[in-house]
C-alpha positions as CSV (number, residue, x, y, z in Angstrom):
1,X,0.0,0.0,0.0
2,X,1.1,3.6,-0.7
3,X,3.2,5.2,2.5
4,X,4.6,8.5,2.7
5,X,6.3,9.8,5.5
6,X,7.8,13.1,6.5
7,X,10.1,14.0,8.5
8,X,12.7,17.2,9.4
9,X,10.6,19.3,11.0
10,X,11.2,21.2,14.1
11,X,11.1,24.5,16.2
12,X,13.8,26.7,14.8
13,X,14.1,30.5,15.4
14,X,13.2,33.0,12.8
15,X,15.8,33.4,10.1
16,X,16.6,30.1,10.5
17,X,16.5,27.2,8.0
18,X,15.1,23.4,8.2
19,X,15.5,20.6,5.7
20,X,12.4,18.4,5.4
21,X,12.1,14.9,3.5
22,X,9.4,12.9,2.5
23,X,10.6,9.1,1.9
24,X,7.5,7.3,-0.4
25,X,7.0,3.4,-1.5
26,X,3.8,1.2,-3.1
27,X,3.9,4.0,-5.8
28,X,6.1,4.6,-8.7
29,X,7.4,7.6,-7.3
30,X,10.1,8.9,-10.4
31,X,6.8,8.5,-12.7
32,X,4.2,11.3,-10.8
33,X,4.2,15.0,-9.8
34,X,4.9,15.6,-6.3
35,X,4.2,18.6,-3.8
36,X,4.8,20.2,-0.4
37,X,1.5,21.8,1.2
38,X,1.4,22.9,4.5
39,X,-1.6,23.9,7.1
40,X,-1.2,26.2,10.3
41,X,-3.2,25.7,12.9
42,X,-6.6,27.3,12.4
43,X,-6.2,27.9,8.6
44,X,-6.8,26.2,5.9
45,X,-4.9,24.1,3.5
46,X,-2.0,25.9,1.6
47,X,-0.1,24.8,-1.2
48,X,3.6,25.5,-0.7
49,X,5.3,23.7,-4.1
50,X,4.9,21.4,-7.0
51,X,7.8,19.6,-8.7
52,X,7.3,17.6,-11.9
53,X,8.8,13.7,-12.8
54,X,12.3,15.1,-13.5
55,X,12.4,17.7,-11.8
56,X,13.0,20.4,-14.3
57,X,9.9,22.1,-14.1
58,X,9.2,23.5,-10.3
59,X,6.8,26.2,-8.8
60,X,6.4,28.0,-5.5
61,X,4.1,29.7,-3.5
62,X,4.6,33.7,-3.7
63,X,4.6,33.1,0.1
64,X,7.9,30.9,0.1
65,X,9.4,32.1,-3.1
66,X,13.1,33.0,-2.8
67,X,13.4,31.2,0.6
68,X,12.3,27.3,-0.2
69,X,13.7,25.0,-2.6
70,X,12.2,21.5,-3.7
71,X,13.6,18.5,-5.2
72,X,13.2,15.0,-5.7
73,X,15.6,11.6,-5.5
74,X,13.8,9.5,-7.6
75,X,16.5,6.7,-6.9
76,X,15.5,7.0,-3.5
77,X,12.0,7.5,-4.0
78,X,12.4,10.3,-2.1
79,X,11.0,14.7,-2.4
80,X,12.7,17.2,-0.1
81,X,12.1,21.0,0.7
82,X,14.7,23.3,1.8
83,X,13.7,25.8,3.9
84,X,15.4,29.3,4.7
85,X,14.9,32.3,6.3
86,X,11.9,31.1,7.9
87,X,9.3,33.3,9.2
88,X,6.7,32.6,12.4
89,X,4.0,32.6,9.4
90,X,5.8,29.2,8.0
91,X,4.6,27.9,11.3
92,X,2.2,24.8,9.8
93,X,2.5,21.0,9.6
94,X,4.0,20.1,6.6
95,X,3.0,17.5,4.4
96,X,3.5,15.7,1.3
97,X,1.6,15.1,-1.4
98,X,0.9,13.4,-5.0
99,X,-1.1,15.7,-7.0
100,X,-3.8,15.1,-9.3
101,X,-2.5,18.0,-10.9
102,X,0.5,20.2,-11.1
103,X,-0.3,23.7,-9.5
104,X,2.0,26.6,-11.4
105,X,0.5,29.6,-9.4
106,X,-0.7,30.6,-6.0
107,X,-4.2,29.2,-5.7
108,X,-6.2,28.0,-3.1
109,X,-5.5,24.2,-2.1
110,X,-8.2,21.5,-1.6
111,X,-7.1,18.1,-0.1
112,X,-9.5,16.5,-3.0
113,X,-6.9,17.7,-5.5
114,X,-4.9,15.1,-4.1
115,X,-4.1,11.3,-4.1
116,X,-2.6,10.6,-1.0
117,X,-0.8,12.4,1.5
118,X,1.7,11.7,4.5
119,X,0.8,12.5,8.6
120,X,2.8,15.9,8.0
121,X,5.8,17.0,9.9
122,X,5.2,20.3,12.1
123,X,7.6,23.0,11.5
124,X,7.4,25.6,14.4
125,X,9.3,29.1,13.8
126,X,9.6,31.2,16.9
127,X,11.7,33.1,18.8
């Protein structure tokens, strides 16, 4: 059965920087989309960032633009997200995701939009 699990989250001060991973199996991995969403407590679903198979097409959030990066190990079945210069508003579990589709723009996020997700990983940015 599918199983994703994150992991790398943390409390970390602002300006700080945290390096998540999501390790995946029961699904082809190197042959779908993947993304990073993220959900603070009280607040809705927010996409964060969608990489494609190979990893040469990649988009952000305007929110996290400039500070987090994304990529993927498909050999290791494996997505990341690089996060820097964190702010108290990245406060959120962090999960990820296999999208139905690709999101290349800031627009609200739905879990339907997805296959399947992991439990998340909170990230907690404070002083």
């Amino acid at each position: 059965q599918v199983q994703i699990a994150e992991s790398g989250g943390g409390l970390v001060q602002p300006g700080g920087s945290l390096n998540l991973s999501c390790t995946t199996s029961g699904f082809t991995f190197s042959s779908v989309a993947m993304s990073w969403l993220r959900q603070a407590p009280g607040k809705g679903l927010e996409w964060v960032s969608d990489i494609n198979v190979g990893g040469g097409s990649i988009y952000y959030a305007d929110s996290v633009k400039g500070r987090f990066t994304i990529s993927r190990d498909n050999a290791k079945n494996t997505l990341y997200l690089q996060m820097t210069n964190l702010y108290p508003e990245d406060t959120a579990l962090y999960y990820c995701a296999r999208p139905k589709r690709m999101k290349v723009a800031t627009v609200p996020a739905y879990w339907y939009e997805y296959y399947y997700w992991g439990q998340g990983t909170q990230v907690t940015v404070s002083p």
